[in-house]
N, C-alpha and C positions, 0 to 999 in steps of 0.2 A: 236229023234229030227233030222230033217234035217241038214243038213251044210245049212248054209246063204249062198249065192250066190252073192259076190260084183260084179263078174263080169255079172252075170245074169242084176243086179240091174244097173249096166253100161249100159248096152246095150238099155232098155227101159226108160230112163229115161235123155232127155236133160240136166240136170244142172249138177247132180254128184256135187253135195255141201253134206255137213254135213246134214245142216237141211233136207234137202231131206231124205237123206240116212234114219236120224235119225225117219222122219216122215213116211216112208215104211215100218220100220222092228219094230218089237217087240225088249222091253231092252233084250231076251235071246239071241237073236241074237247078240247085240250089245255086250253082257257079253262073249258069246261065240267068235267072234274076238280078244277081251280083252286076254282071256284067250289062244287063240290060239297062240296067239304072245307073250304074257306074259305083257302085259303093261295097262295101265291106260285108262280108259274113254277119260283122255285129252289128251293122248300120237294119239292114234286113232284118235282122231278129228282128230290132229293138222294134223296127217299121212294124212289122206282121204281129208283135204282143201287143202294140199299143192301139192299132187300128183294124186287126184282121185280116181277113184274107183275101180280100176286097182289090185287084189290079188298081185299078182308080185311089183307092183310100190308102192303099201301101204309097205310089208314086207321089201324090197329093203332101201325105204326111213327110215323104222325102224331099220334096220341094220344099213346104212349109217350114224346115227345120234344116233349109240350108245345105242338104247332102247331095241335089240334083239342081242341076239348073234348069 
């Protein structure tokens, strides 16, 4: 399996909202962020609405807010 590409998925895509995100990629994809970073389906959202779609600004913001070490 590929690595998913948030920042690929950034770059073609104006809104970089959840549902977006959500509506592009297969759940493995989505399981495979989850698991990348260790946290929740809704830890992810919340990451990806509040910061984009940005690998660095997702991880960043999940550090900053205690969900990743």
């Amino acid at each position: 399996m590929n690595n998913p590409d948030l920042n690929s998925y950034s770059s073609n895509s104006p809104s970089n909202t959840w549902e977006e995100y959500q509506k592009a990629y297969e759940n493995y994809e989505i399981e495979y962020w989850c698991n990348k970073f260790g946290v929740s389906k809704e830890k992810l959202k919340q990451a990806i609405s509040s910061v984009g779609m940005s690998v660095e600004a997702v991880e960043k913001y999940l550090k900053t807010n205690g969900f990743v070490r």
